[in-house]
C-alpha atoms as a printed R data frame, in Angstrom:
    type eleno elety resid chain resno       x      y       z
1   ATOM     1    CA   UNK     A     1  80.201 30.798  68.320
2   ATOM     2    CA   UNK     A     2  83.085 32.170  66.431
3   ATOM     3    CA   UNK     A     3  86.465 32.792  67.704
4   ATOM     4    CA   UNK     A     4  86.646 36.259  67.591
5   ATOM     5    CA   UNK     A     5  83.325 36.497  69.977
6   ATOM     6    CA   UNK     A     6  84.415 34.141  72.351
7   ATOM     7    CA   UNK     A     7  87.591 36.422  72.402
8   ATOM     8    CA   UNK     A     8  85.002 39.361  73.065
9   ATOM     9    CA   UNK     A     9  83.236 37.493  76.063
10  ATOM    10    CA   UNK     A    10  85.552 37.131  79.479
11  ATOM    11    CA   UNK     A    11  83.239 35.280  82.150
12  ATOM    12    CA   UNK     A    12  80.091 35.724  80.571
13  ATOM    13    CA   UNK     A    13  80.598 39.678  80.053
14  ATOM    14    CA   UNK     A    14  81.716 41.495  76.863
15  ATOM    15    CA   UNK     A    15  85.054 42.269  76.815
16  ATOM    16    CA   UNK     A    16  83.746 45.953  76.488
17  ATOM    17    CA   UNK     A    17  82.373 45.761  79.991
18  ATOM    18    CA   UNK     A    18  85.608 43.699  81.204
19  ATOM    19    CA   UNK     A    19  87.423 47.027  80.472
20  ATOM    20    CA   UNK     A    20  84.769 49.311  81.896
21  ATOM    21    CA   UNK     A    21  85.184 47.452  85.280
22  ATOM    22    CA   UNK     A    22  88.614 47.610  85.066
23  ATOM    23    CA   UNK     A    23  88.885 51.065  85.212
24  ATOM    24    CA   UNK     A    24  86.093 50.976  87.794
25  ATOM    25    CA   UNK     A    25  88.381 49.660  89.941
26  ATOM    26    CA   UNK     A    26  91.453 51.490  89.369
27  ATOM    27    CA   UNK     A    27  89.600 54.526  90.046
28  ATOM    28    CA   UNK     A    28  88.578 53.003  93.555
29  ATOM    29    CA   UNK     A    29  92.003 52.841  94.176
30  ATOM    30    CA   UNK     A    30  93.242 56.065  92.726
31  ATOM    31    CA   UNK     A    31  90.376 57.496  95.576
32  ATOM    32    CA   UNK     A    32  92.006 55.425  98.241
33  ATOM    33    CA   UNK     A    33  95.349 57.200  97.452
34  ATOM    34    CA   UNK     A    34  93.027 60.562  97.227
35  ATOM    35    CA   UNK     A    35  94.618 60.830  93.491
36  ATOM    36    CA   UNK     A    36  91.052 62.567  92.528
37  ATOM    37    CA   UNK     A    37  91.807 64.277  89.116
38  ATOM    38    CA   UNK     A    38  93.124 60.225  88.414
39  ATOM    39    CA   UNK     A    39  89.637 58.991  89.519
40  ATOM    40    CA   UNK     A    40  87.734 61.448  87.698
41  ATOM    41    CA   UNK     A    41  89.335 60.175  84.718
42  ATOM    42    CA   UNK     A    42  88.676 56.767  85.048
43  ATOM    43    CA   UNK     A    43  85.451 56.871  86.078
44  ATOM    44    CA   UNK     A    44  84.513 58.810  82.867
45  ATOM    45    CA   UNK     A    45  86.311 56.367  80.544
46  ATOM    46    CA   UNK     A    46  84.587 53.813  81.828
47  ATOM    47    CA   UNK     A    47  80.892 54.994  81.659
48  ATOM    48    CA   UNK     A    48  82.002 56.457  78.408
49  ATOM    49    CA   UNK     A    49  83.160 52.751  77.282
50  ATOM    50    CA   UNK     A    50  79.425 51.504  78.636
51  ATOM    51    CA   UNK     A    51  76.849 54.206  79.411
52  ATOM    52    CA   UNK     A    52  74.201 50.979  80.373
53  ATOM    53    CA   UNK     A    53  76.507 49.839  83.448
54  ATOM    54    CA   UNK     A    54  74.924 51.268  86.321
55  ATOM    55    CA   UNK     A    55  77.288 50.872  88.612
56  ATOM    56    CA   UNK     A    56  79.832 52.673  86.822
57  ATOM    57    CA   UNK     A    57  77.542 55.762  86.275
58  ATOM    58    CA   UNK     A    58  75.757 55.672  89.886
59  ATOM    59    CA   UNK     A    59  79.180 55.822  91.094
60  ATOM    60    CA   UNK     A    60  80.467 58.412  88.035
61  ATOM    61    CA   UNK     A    61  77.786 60.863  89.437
62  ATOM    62    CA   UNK     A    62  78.262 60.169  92.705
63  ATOM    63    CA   UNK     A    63  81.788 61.390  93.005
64  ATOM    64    CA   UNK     A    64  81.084 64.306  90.850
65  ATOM    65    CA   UNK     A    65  78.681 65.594  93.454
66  ATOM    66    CA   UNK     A    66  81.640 65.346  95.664
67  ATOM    67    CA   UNK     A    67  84.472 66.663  93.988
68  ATOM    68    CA   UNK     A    68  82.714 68.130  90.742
69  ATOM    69    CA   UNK     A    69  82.399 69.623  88.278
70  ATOM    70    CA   UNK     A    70  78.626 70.185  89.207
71  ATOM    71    CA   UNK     A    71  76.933 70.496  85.892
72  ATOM    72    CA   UNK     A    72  78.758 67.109  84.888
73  ATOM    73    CA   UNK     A    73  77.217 65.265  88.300
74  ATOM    74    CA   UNK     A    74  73.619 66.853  87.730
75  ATOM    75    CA   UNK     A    75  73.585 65.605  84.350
76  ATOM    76    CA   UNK     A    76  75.118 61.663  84.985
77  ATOM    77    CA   UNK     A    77  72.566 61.684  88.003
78  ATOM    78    CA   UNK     A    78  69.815 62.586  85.924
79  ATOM    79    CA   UNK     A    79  71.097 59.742  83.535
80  ATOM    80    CA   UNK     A    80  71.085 57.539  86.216
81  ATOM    81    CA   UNK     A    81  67.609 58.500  87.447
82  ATOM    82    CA   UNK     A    82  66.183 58.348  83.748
83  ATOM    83    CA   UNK     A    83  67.977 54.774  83.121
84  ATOM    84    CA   UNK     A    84  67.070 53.334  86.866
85  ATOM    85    CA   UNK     A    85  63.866 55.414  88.622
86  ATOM    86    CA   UNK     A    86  63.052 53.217  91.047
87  ATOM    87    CA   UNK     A    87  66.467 51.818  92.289
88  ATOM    88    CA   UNK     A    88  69.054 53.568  94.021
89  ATOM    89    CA   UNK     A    89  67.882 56.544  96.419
90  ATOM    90    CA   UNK     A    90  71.430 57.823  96.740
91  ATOM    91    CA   UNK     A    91  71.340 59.488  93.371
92  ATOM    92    CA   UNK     A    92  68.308 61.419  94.406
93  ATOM    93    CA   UNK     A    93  69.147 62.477  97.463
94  ATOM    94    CA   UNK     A    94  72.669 64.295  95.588
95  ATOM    95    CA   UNK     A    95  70.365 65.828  93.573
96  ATOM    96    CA   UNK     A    96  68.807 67.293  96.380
97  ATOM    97    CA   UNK     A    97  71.978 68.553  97.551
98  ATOM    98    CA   UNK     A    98  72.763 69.693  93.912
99  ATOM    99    CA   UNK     A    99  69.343 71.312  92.342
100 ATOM   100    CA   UNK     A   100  67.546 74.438  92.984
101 ATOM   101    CA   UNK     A   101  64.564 75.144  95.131
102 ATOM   102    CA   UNK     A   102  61.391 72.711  94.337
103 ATOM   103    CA   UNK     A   103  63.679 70.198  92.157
104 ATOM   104    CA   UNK     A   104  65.892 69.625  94.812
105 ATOM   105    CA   UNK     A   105  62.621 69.119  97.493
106 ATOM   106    CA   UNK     A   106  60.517 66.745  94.441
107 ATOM   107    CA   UNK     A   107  63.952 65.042  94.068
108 ATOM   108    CA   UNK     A   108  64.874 63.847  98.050
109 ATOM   109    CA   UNK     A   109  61.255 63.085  97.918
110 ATOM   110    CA   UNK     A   110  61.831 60.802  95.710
111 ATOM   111    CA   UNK     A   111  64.492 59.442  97.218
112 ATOM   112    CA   UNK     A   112  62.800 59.003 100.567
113 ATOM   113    CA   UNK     A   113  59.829 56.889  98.574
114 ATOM   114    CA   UNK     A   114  62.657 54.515  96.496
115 ATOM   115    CA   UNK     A   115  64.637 54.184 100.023
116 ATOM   116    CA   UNK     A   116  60.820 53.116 102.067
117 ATOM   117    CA   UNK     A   117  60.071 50.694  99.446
118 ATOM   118    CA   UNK     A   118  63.305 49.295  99.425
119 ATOM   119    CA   UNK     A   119  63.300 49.194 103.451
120 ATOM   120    CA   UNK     A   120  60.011 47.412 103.543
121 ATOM   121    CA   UNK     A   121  61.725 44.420 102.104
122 ATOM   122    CA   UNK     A   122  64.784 44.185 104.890
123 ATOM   123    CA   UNK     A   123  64.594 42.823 107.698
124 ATOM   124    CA   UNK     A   124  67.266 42.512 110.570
125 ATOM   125    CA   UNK     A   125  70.826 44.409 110.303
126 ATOM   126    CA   UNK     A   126  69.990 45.727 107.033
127 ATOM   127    CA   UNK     A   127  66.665 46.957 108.184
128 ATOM   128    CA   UNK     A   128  68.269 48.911 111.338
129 ATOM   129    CA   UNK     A   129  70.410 50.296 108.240
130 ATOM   130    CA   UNK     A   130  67.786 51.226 106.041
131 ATOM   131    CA   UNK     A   131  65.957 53.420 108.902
132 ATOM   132    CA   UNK     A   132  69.081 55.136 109.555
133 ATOM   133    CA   UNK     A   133  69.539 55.910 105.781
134 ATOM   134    CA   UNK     A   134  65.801 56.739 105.834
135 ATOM   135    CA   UNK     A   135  65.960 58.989 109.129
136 ATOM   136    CA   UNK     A   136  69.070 60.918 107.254
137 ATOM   137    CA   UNK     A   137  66.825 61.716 104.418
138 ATOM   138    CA   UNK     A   138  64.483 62.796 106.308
139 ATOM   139    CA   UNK     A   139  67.062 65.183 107.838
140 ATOM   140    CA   UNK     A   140  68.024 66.295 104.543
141 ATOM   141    CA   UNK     A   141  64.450 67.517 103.835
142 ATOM   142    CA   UNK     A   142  63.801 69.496 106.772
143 ATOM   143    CA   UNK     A   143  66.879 71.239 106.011
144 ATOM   144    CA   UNK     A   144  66.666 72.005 102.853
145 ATOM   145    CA   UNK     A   145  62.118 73.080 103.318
146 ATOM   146    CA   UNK     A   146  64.136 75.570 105.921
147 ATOM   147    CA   UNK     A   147  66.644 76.306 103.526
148 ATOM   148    CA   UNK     A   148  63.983 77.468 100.880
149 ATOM   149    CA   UNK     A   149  61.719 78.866 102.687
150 ATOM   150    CA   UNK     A   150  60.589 82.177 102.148
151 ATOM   151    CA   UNK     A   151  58.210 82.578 105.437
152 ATOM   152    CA   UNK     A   152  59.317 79.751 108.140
153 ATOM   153    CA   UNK     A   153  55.877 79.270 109.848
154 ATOM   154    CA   UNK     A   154  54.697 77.874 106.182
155 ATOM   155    CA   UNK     A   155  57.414 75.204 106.511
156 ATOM   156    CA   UNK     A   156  58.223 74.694 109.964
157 ATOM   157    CA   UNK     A   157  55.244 72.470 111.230
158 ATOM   158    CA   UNK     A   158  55.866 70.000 108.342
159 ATOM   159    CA   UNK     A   159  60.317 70.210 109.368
160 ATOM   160    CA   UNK     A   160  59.308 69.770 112.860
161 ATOM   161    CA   UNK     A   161  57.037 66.046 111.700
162 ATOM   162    CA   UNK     A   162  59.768 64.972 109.746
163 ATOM   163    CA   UNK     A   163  62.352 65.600 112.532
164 ATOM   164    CA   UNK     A   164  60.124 63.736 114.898
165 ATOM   165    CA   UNK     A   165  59.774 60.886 112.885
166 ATOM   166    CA   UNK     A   166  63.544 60.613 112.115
167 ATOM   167    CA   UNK     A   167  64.071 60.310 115.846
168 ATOM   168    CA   UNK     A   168  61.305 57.516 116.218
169 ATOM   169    CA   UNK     A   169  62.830 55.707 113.094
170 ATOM   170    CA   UNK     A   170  66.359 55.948 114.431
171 ATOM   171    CA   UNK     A   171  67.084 56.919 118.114
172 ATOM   172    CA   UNK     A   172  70.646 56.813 117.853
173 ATOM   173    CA   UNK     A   173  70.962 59.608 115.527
174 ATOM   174    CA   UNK     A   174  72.123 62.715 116.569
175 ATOM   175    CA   UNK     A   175  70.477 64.433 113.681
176 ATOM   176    CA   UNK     A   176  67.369 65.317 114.036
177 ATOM   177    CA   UNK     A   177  68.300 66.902 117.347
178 ATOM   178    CA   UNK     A   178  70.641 69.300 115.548
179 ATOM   179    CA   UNK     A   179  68.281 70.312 113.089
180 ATOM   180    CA   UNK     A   180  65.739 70.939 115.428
181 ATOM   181    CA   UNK     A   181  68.380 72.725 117.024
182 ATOM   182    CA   UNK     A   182  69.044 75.236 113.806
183 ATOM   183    CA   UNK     A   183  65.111 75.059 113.228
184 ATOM   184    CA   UNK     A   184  64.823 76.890 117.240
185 ATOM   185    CA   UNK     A   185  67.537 79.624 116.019
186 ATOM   186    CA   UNK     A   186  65.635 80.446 112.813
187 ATOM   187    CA   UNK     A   187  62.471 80.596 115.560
188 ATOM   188    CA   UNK     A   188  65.013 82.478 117.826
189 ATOM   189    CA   UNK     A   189  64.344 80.508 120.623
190 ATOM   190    CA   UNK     A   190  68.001 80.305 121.410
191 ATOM   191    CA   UNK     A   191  67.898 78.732 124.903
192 ATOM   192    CA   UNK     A   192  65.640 75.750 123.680
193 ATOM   193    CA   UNK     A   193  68.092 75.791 120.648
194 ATOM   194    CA   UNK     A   194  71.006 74.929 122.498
195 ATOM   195    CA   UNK     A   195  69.258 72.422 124.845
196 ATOM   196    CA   UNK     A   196  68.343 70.547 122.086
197 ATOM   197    CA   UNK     A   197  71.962 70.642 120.528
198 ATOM   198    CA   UNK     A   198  73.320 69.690 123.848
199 ATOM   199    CA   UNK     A   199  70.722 66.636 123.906
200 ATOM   200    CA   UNK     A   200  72.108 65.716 120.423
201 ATOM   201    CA   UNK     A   201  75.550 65.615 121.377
202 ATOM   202    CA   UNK     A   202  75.474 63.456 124.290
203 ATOM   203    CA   UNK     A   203  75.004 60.702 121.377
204 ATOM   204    CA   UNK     A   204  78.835 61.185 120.178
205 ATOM   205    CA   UNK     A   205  80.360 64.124 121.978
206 ATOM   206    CA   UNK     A   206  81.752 62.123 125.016
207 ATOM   207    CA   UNK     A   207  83.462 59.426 122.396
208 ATOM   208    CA   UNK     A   208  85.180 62.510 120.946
209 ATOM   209    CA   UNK     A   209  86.226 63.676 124.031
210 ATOM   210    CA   UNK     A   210  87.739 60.231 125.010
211 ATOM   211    CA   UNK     A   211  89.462 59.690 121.486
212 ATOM   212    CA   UNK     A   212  91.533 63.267 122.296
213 ATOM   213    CA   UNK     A   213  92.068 62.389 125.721
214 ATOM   214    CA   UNK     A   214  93.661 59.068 125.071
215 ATOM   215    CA   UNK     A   215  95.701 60.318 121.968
216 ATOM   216    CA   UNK     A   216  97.185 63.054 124.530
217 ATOM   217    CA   UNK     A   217  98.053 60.323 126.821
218 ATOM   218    CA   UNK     A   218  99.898 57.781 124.359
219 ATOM   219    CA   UNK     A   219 101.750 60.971 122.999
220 ATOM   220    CA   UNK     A   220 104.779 59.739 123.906
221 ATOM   221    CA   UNK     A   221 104.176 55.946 123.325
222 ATOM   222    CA   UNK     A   222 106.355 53.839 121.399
223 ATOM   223    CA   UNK     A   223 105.590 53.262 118.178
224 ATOM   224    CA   UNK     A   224 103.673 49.843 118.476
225 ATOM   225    CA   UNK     A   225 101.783 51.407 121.513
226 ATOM   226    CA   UNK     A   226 101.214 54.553 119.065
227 ATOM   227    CA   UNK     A   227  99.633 52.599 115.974
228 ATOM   228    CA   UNK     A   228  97.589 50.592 118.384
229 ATOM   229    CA   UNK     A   229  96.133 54.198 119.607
230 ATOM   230    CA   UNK     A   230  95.631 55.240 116.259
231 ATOM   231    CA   UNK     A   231  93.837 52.335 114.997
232 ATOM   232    CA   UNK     A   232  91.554 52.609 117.929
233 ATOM   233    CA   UNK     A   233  91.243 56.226 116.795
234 ATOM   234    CA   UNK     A   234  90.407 55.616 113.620
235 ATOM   235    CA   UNK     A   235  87.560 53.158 114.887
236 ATOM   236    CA   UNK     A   236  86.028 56.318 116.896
237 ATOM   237    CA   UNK     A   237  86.510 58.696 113.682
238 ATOM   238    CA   UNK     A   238  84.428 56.204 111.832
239 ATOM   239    CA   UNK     A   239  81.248 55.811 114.587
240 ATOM   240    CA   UNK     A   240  81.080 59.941 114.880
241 ATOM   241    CA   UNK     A   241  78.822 62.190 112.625
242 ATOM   242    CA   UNK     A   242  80.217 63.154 109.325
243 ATOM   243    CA   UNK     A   243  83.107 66.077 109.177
244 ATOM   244    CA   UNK     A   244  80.294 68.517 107.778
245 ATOM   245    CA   UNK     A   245  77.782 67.763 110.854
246 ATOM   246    CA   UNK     A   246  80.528 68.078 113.606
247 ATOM   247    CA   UNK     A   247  81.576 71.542 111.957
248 ATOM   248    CA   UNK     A   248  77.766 72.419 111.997
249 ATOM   249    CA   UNK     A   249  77.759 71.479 115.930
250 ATOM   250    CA   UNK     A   250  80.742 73.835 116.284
251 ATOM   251    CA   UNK     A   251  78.976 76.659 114.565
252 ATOM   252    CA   UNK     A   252  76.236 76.317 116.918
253 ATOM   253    CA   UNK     A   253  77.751 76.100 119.754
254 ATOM   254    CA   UNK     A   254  79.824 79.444 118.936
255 ATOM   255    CA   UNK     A   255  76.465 80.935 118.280
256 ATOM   256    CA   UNK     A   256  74.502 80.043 121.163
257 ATOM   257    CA   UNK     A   257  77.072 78.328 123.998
258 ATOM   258    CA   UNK     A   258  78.519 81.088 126.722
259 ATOM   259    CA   UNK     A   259  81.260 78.845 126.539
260 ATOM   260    CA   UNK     A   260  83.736 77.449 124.203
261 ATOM   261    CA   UNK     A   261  85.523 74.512 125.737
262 ATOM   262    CA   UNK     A   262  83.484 72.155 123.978
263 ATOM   263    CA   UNK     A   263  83.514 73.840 120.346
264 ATOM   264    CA   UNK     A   264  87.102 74.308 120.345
265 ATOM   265    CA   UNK     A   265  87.609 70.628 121.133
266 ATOM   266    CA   UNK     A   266  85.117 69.900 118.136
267 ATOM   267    CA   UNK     A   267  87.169 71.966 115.956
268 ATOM   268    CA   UNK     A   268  90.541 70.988 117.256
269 ATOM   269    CA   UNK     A   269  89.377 67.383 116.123
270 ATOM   270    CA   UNK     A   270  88.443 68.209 112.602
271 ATOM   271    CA   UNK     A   271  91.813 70.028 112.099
272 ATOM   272    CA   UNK     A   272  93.609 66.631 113.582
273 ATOM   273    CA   UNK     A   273  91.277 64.781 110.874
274 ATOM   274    CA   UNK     A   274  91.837 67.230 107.997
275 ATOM   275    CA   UNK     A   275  93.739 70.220 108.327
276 ATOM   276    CA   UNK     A   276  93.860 71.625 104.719
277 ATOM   277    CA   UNK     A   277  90.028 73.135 105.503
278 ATOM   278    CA   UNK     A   278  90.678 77.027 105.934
279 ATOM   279    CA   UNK     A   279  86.731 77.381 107.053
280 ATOM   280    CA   UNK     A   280  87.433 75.262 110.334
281 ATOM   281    CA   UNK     A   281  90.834 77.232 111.158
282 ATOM   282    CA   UNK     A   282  88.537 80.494 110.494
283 ATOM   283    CA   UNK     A   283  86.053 79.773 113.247
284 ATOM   284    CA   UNK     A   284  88.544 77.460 115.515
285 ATOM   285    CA   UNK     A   285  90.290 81.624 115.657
286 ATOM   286    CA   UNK     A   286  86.879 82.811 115.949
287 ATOM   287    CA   UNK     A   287  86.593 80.759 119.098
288 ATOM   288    CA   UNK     A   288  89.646 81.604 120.635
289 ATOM   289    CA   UNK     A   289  88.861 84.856 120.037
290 ATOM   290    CA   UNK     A   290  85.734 84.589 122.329
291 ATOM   291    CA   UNK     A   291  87.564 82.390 124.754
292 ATOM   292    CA   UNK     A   292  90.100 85.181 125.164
293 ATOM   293    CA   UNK     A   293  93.505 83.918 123.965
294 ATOM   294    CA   UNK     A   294  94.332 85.895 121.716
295 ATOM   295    CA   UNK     A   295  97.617 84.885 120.205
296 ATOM   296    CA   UNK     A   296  96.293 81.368 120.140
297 ATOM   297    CA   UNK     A   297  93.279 82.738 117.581
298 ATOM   298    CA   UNK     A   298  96.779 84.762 115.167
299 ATOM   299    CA   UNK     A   299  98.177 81.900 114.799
300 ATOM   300    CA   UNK     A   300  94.980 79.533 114.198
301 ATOM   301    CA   UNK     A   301  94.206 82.716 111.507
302 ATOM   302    CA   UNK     A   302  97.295 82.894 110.055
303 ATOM   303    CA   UNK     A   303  97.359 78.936 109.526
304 ATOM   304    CA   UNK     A   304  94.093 79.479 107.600
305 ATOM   305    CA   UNK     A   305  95.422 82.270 105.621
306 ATOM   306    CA   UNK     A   306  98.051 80.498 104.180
307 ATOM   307    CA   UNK     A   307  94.874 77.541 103.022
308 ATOM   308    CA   UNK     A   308  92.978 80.267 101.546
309 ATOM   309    CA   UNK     A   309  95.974 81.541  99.712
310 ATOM   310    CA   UNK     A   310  96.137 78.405  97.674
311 ATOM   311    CA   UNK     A   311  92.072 78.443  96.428
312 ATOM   312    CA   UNK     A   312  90.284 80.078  94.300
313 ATOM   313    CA   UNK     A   313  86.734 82.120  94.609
314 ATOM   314    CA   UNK     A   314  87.285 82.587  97.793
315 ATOM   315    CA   UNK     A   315  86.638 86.450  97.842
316 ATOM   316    CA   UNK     A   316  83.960 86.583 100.718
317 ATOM   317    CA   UNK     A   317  85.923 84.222 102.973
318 ATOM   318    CA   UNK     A   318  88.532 86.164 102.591
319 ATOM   319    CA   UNK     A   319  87.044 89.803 103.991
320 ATOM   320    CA   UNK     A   320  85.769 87.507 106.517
321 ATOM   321    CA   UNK     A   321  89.554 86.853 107.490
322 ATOM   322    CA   UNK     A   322  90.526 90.082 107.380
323 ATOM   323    CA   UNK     A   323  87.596 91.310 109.338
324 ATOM   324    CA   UNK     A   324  88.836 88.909 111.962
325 ATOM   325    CA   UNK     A   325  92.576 89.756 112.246
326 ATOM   326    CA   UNK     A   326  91.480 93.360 112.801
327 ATOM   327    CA   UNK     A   327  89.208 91.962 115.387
328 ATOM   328    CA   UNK     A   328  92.157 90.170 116.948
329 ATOM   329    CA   UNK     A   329  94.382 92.820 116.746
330 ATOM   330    CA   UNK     A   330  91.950 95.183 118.784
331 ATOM   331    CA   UNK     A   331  91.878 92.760 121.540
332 ATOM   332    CA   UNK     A   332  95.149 91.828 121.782
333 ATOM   333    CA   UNK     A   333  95.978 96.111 122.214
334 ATOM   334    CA   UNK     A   334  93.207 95.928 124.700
335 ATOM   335    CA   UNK     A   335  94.629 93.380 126.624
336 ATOM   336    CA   UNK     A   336  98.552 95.311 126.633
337 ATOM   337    CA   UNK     A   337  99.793 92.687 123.913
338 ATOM   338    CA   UNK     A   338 101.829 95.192 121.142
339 ATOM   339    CA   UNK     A   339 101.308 91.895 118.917
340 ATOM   340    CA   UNK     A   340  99.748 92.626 115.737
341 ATOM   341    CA   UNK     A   341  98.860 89.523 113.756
342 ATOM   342    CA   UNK     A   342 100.641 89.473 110.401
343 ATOM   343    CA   UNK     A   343  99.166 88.860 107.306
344 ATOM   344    CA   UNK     A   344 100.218 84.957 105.787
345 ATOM   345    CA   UNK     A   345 102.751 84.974 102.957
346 ATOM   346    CA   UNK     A   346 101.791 84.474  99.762
């Protein structure tokens, strides 16, 4: 071998690839710093520098279903899926979250048959793994049958199988329960509706409820005793449903619950996890709207505002904010409070 090619090889791999993986990795830790635009970059220089590594473009497309652009992510999926068909279910279940109508159904049943094959040769922790992977995708087709349906009694028997067998596959999974939850509202059956939501929360709600009631007690901890609390909390975050589920359990419970105790805790937890989300500040308002307190819901509005402010497209949201401080406004007049809520600066 010449010089110059042993120069181009670096532990077996062409130097080419050496490179790729470099910037692999530095976008990994541009994500960990939540430096996106940085990541994005990276991550396309890289499968630019070698389109074959699939690695690099399962994980390109991957965070482009995430942060976008979407055209770009449908199109390095698709790569992915043309260079790799029968490995790797995650890319088709983005595309399911990604494509239109019958793609994105053919595609997450796709998915589903990669992810079963793969399953069927695990055994042990990875197994237990696989069926919860497996019982989320079967989630994700329910939803998105209901989602596309144009008459629900042609899809619901086959969304209500599919729901059933998530549960037998995983019974930890407070999933299915939710969607069959949202499958009983389409139905209106609203009091079935909420008993199944209820049934599905008693798999995470009480660890949220003990998270919050801990941090409130080590609130004025010293500082060890306070980054002991929040590593434990941070433990908890990490075992509960996904930010997205917990703020589709808090839309349902505004929907169907007399109550709002328990929604306003759900929300009050997102905004302690992320607070830069205006659609969460929007309904935590909404809730304390319906809960009565009144200047509580101005000032959870006007904290949204302010969010909304700084995006763009957000045209519909916004009538749905002003709808709501009018809303407030009446009931704060009604209740003798000459408080109007303000509009957020620009």
């Amino acid at each position: 071998m010449a010089v110059a090619e042993m120069m181009d090889v670096v532990n077996g791999q062409p130097q080419q690839n050496q490179q790729a993986l470099a910037l692999y990795n530095e976008a990994q830790q541009a994500m960990t710093q939540d430096d996106f635009d940085t990541a994005r970059r990276k991550l396309k220089e890289a499968h630019q520098m070698d389109p074959q590594d699939m690695l690099i473009l399962d994980a390109y497309g991957a965070f482009l279903a995430e942060a976008g652009p979407q055209q770009e992510s449908i199109a390095a999926l698709q790569l992915a899926v043309q260079q790799q068909p029968d490995q790797g279910f995650e890319k088709y279940m983005y595309l399911g979250q990604l494509l239109d109508a019958e793609d994105a159904i053919s595609s997450i049943r796709k998915g589903m048959d990669v992810l079963q094959q793969q399953i069927a040769t695990l055994d042990g922790d990875d197994k237990e793994e696989g069926n919860e992977q497996l019982a989320g995708a079967l989630c994700a087709l329910a939803e998105r049958l209901l989602g596309n349906a144009d008459q629900l009694d042609t899809v619901a028997p086959e969304c209500e199988q599919l729901l059933n067998r998530a549960q037998h596959i995983f019974p930890d999974s407070p999933e299915p329960l939710q969607v069959l939850a949202s499958l009983r509202v389409e139905q209106q059956q609203p009091e079935e509706a909420l008993q199944h939501l209820r049934t599905s929360m008693q798999k995470w709600f009480p660890s949220l409820q003990s998270m919050m009631a801990d941090s409130d007690a080590h609130s004025q901890d010293s500082n060890e005793e306070e980054d002991a609390t929040e590593e434990a909390d941070d433990e908890v975050t990490a075992a509960l449903p996904s930010f997205e589920f917990r703020f589709e359990t808090a839309k349902l419970l505004i929907e169907l619950d007399e109550t709002t105790e328990a929604a306003v805790q759900i929300l009050d937890s997102l905004i302690e996890e992320d607070d830069s989300v205006p659609n969460v500040w929007y309904m935590l308002a909404m809730c304390l709207l319906g809960g009565g307190q009144t200047e509580a819901a101005a000032e959870a509005l006007q904290h949204g505002q302010k969010l909304l402010r700084k995006q763009s497209d957000t045209d519909d949201l916004a009538q749905d904010f002003r709808d709501l401080r009018v809303a407030i406004d009446e009931a704060a007049q009604e209740r003798g409070q000459d408080k109007k809520v303000m509009p957020a600066a620009s």
